[in-house]
C-alpha positions in Angstrom: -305.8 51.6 13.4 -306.6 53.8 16.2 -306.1 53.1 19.6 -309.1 53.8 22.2 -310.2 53.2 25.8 -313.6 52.7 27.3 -313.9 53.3 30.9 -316.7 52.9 33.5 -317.0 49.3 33.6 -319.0 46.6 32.0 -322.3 48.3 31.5 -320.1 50.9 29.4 -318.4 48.6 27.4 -319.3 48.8 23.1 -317.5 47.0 20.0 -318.1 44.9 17.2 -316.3 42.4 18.9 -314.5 41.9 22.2 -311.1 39.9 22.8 -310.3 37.4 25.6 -307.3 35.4 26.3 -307.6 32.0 28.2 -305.3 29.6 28.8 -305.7 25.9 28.1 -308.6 24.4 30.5 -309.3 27.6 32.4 -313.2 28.7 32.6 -314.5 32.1 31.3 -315.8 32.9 34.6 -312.7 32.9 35.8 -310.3 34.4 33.2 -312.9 37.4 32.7 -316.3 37.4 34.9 -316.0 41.6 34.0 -317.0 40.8 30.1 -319.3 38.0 31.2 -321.5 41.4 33.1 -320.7 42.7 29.7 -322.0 39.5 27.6 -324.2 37.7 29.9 -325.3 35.4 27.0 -321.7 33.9 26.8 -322.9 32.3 29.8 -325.2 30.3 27.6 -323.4 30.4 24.3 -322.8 26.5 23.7 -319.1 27.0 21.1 -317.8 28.5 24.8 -317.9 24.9 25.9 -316.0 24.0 22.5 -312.7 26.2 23.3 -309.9 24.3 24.8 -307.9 27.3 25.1 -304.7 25.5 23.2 -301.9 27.7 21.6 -303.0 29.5 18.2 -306.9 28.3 19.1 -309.1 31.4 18.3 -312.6 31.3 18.3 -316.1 33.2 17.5 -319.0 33.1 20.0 -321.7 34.8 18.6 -324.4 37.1 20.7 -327.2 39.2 19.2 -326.0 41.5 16.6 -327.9 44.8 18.2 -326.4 43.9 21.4 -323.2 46.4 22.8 -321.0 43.1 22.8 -322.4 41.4 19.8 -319.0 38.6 19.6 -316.7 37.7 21.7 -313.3 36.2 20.1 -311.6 34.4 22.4 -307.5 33.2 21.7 -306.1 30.5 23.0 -302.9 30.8 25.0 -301.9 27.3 25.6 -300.3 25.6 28.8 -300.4 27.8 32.3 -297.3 26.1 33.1 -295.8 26.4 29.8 -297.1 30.1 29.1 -294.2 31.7 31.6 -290.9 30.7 29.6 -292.1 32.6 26.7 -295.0 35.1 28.3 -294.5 38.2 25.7 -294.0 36.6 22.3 -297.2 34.1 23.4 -299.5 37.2 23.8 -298.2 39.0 20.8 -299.0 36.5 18.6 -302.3 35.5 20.1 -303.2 39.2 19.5 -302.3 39.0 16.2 -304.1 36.0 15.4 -307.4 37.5 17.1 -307.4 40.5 15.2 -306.6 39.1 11.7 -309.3 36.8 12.3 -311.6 40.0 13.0 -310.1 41.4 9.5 -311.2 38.4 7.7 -314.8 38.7 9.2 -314.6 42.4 8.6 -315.5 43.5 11.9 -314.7 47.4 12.5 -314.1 47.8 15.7 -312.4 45.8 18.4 -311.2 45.7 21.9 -309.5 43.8 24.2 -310.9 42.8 28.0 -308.2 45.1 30.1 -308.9 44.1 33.1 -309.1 39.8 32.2 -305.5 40.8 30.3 -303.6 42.2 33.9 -304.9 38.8 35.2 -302.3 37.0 32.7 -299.4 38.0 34.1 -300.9 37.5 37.6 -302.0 33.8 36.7 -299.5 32.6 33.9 -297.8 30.7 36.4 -293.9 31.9 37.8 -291.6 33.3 35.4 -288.1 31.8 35.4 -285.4 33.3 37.4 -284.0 36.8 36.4 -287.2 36.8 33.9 -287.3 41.0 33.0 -291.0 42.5 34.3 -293.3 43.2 31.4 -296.6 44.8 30.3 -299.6 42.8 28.7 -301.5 45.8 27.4 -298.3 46.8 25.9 -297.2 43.6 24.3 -301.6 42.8 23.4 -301.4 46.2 21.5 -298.1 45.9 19.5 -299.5 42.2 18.7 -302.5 43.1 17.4 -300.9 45.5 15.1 -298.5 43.8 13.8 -301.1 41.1 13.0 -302.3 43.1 11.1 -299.5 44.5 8.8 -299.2 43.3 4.8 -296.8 44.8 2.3 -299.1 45.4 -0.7 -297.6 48.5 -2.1 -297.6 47.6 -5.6 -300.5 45.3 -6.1 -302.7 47.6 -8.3 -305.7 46.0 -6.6 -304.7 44.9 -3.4 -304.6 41.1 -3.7 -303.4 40.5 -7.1 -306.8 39.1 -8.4 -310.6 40.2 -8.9 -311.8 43.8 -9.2 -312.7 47.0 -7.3 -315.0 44.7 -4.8 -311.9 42.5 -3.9 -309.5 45.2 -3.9 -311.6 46.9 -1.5 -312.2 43.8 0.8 -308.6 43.2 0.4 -307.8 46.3 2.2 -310.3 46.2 4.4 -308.7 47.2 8.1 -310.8 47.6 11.6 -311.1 51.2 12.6 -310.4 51.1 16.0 -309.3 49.4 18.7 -310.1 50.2 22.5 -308.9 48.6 26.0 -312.1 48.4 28.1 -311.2 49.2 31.8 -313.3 49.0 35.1 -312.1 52.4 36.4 -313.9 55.6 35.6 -310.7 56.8 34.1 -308.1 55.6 31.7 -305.3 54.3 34.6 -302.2 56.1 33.9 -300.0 53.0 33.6 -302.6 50.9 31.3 -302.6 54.6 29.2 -298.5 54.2 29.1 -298.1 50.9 27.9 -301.0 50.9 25.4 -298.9 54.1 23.7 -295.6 52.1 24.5 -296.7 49.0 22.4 -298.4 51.6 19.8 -295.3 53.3 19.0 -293.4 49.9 18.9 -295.3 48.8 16.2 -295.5 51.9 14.7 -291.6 51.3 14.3 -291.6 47.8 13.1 -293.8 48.3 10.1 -291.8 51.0 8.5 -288.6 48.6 8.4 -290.4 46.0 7.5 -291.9 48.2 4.9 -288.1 49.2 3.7 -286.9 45.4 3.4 -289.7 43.9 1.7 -289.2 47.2 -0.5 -287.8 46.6 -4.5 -284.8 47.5 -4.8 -285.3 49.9 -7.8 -287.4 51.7 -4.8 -285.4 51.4 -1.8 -282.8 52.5 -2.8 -280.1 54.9 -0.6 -281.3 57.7 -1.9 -284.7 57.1 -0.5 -283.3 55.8 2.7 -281.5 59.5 3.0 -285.8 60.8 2.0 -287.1 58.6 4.7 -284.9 60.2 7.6 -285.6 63.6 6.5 -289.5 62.5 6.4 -289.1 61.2 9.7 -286.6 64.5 11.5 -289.5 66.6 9.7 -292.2 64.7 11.5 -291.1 64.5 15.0 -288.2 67.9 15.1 -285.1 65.8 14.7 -281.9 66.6 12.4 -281.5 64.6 9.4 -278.6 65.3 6.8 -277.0 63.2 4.3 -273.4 63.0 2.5 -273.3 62.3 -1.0 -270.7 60.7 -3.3 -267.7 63.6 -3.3 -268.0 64.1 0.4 -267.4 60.6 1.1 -264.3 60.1 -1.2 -262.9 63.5 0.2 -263.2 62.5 3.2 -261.1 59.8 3.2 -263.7 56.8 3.6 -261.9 54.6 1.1 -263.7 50.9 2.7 -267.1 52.6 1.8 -266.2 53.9 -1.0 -264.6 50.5 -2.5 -268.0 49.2 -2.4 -270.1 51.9 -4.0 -267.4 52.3 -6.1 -268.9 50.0 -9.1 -273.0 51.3 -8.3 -274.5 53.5 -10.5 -276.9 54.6 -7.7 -275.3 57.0 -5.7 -274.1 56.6 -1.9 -275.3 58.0 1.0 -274.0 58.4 4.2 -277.6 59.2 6.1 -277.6 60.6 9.2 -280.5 61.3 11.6 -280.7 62.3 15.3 -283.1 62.5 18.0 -281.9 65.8 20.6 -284.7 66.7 23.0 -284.5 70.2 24.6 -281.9 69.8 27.7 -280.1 66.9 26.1 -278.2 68.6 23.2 -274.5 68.5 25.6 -275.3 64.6 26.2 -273.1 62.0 24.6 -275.5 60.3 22.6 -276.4 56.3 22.2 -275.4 56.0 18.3 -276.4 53.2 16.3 -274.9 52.4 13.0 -276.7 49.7 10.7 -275.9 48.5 7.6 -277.6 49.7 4.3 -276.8 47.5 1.1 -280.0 48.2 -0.5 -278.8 45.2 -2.9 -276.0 43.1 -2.7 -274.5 41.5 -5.5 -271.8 40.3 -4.0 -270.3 42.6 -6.6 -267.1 40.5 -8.5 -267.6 37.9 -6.1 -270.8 37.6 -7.1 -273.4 35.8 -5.5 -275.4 32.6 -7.0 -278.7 33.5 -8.8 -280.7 31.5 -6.3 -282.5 33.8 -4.1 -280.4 36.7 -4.9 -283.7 39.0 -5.2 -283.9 38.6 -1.4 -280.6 40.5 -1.0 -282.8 43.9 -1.3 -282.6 42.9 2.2 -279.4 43.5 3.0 -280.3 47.1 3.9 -282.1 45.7 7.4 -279.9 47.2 10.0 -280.6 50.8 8.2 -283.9 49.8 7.8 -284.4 48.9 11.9 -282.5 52.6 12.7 -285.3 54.4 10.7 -287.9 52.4 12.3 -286.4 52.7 15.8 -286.1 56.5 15.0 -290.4 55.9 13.9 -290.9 54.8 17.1 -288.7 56.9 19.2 -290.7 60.7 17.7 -293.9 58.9 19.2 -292.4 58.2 22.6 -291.6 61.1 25.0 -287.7 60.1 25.6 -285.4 62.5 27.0 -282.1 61.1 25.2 -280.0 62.1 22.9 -279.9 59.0 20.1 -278.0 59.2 17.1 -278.1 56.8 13.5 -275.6 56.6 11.3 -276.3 54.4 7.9 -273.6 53.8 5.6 -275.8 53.2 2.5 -275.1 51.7 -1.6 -275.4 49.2 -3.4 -272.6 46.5 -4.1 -272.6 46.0 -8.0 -270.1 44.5 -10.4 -269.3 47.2 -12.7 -266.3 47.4 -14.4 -265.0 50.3 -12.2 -265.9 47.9 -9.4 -263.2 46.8 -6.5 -261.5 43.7 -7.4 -260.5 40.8 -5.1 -256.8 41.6 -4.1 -257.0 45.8 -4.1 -256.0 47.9 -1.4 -258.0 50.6 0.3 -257.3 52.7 2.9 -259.7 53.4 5.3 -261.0 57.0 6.9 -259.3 55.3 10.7 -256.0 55.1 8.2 -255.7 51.2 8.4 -255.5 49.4 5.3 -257.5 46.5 3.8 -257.0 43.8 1.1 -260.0 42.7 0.2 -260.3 39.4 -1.0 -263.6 38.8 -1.2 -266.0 41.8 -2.4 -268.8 39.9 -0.9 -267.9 40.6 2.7 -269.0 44.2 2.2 -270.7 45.3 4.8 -267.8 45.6 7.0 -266.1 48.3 4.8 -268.9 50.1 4.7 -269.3 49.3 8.4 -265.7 50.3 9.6 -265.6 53.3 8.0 -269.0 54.8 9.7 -267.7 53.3 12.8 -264.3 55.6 12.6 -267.1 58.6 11.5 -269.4 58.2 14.5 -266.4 58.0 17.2 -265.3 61.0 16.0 -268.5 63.1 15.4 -270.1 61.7 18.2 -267.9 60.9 21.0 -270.6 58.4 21.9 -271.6 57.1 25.2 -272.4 53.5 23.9 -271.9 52.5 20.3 -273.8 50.2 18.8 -273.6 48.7 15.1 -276.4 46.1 13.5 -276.0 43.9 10.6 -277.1 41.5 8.4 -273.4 40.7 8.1 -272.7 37.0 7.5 -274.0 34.1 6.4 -271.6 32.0 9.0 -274.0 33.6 11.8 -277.1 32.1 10.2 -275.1 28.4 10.2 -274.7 29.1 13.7 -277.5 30.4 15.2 -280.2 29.7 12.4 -282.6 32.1 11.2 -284.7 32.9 14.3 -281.7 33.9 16.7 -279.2 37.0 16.0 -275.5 37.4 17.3 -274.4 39.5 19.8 -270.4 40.6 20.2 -269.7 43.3 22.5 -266.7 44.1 24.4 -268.9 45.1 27.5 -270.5 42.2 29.5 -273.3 44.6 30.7 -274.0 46.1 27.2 -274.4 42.2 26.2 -276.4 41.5 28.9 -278.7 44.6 28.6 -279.6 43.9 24.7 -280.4 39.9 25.2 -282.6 40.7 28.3 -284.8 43.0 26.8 -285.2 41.3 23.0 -285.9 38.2 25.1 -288.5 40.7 26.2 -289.8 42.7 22.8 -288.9 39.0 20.5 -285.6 40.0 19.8 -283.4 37.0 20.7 -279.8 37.4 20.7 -276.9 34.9 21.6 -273.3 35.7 22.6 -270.5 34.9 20.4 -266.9 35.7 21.4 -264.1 38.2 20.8 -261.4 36.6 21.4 -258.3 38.2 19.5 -256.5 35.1 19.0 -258.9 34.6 16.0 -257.9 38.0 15.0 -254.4 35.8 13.4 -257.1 34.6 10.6 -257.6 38.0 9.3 -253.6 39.0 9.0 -252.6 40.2 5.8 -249.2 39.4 3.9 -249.5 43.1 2.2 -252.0 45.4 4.2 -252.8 46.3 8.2 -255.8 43.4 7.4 -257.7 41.7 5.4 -261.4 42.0 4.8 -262.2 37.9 5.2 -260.7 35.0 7.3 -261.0 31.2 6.4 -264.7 30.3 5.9 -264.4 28.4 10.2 -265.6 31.1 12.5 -266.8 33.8 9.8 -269.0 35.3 12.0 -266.9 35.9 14.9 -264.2 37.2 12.2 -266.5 39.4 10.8 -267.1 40.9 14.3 -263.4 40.9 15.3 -262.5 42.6 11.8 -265.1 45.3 13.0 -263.4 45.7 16.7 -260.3 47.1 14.6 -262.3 50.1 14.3 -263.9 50.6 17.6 -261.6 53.4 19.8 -260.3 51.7 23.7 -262.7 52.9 25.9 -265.9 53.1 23.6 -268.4 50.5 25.0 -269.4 49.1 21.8 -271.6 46.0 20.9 -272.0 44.5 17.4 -275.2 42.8 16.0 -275.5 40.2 13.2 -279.1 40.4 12.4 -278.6 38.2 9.3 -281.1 35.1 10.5 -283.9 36.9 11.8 -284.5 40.1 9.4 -285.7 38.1 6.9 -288.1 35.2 6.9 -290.1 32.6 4.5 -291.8 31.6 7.8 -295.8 33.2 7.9 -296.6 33.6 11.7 -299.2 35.5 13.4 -297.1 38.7 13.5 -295.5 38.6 10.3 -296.5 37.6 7.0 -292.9 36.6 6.0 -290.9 38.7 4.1 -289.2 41.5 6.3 -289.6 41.2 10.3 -288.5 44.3 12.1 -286.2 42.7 14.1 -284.2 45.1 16.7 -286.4 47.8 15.9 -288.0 47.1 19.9 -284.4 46.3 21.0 -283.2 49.7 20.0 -286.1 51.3 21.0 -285.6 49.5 24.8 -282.0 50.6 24.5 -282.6 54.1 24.7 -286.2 54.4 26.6 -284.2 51.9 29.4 -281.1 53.4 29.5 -277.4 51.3 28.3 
């Protein structure tokens, strides 16, 4: 959907339909007198004096269809009071619910009141202490998109059922939508953050896109095609390492898990280096790419094992990060690194109790091929430091299971041996809808992963798995390298249907990245 702007005021203002946001008891005339020039016969219209303005209320007020403002859909944003704890991921997601409610009614184009959405930040009430700063036009637009995304790749007509006539209202999308401003130009900041929130969406789809992806699709191969697509797009460097070159190399913890796939490995590689910035150490990120994971000889239990095609989500957030990142004008150099395979039990596959060396020349026993993602993980880590030199290094995950008994599946972990890299990444996905919790480091839980025959094991007793997990992955981080780890494994996958996802795949950290490197680390 393109994104427009309509200047001049009220008497220049035309859509299908025109988006308001109120909060819980407050009066149109108050939230947005500007659209009420616009509509005067809102001023009439008796459902306005049916909206309470409650959280996840939308409604249709209906004018004259020849009229230049012909509806007016207004969404509800709850309690004033209650609307500043959680500002952002309240507007997101009554943007998304306004503008699937205009796809179900087919409407074509759509804006959104500009200057009655400033007013919520100026009216929402205080923020809490230490709250970041924020953009409604930016968080409105990258709402409304993602309201709007659906994974229907391989429905032959779009909804599963009916013929061409549903397949086509099926994918029926709005063509545009525009922020209506008073000025008689597009203000420069309302201009920036429109783009900003356009980009960010932009960037979530595509990794939401990868996860909900089959796995006889997604598969590293085409991970290693989707960073070349995306280097080709925006004049970045993509290359990838095959099978041989990864074994010669010495990477023998990534290599112990692709050892039993028939798919082959890739180590993909894409980076983002502006004219100016090639001599910069770079922000690297390193994410995870099991494209399926069957636990390989520790295998898994049937149930729900077709939603380990997710276990890719931490590559899958890179690419979309890197999505995002060729539509923004960033002076940085940014560099991802995804170790990707599969983890199958073939017959050539690693066995609990081998030995592998790893490319940093530690060795491992692995006792449990389920807790793969840290081989592949360690290795890329050693890769990066010395390709890279980075400035800031950090890895994302959907690395244990012990993270989602901790946290649950809305929340993500954050381990960093940096207090202000920590604090940096949970203040802005408070921000984007990212929300991270520390966990600790603390080496004396680094006795649980000794081993009676190698430098360390791969797995610890089942208590503190997550922290063990990350603590197994510090091994591998050089002194001196400020380095955070992520354990996305709640939150990049959900059965939960909101206003901004469908379920499925989420995109989450593709907005923390993003932050990462527009803000600075």
């Amino acid at each position: 959907m393109d994104i427009r702007f309509q200047v001049g005021g009220p008497a220049q203002w035309r859509a299908d339909a025109v988006i308001v946001f109120l909060f819980e008891g407050e009066a149109l005339a108050d939230a947005a007198p500007e659209l009420l020039d616009a509509a005067p016969w809102l001023g009439i219209a008796p459902a306005v004096r049916d909206f309470r303005g409650k959280k996840d209320e939308v409604a249709v007020f209906h004018g004259h269809p020849d009229l230049a403002v012909p509806r007016v859909i207004a969404a509800g944003l709850g309690k004033r009071e209650a609307f500043a704890a959680t500002a952002p991921a309240g507007l997101r997601a009554a943007a998304g619910a306004a503008l699937r409610r205009c796809r179900e009614l087919k409407i074509e184009t759509v804006s959104i009141d500009a200057v009655a959405l400033a007013r919520v930040v100026e009216t929402g009430g205080d923020a809490p202490a230490g709250s970041p700063s924020w953009s409604p036009a930016e968080e409105a637009v990258c709402g409304a998109l993602l309201g709007l995304y659906r994974y229907d790749r391989f429905k032959t007509n779009g909804n599963g059922n009916g013929g061409a006539e549903a397949a086509e209202d099926a994918r029926f999308e709005p063509r545009w939508l525009a922020l209506l401003c008073a000025e008689a130009s597009v203000p420069d900041d309302l201009h920036a953050a429109a783009r900003r929130g356009e980009a960010a969406a932009a960037g979530v789809a595509p990794a939401r896109d990868l996860v909900n992806g089959p796995p006889n699709f997604v598969t590293p191969g085409h991970l290693a095609e989707q960073a070349v697509a995306i280097a080709k797009k925006y004049g970045m460097q993509a290359r990838s390492l095959g099978r041989a070159e990864l074994v010669e190399m010495g990477m023998g913890a990534f290599a112990s898990v692709f050892r039993g796939a028939e798919e082959d490995p890739r180590l993909v590689v894409i980076e983002h280096a502006p004219k100016g910035t090639e001599d910069q150490k770079p922000l690297v990120f390193v994410g995870k790419g099991i494209t399926f994971d069957t636990g390989g000889i520790s295998l898994k239990p049937a149930a729900k094992m077709h939603e380990m095609k997710g276990d890719m989500a931490g590559a899958a957030a890179i690419l979309g990060m890197f999505e995002a990142l060729g539509r923004s004008d960033v002076p940085r150099r940014v560099v991802g690194i995804m170790p990707c395979t599969e983890n199958m039990p073939d017959g050539r596959a690693t066995r609990p109790g081998d030995i592998v060396s790893t490319l940093s020349g530690k060795t491992v026993e692995i006792i449990n091929t389920d807790a793969e993602g840290r081989l592949v993980l360690c290795d890329a880590l050693t890769w990066a430091q010395r390709e890279y030199a980075p400035e800031v290094l950090v890895d994302l995950a959907t690395l244990t299971g012990a993270c989602v008994v901790a946290l649950g599946t809305d929340v993500a972990a954050v381990f960093a041996n940096d207090d202000e890299l920590s604090g940096r990444i949970r203040t802005v996905g408070d921000v984007v809808g990212d929300r991270f919790w520390p966990l600790p480091l603390w080496d004396m839980y680094f006795e649980n992963l000794k081993s009676d025959v190698a430098d360390i094991a791969n797995v610890g007793p089942r208590e503190g798995g997550a922290v063990n997990a990350a603590l197994f992955l510090k091994q591998f981080v050089d002194k001196g390298v400020r380095w955070a780890h992520l354990d996305i494994a709640g939150p990049a996958y959900t059965a939960k249907k909101n206003s901004t996802c469908p379920g499925g795949g989420t995109g989450f950290a593709v907005r923390t990245l993003l932050e990462l490197v527009r803000g600075g680390v």
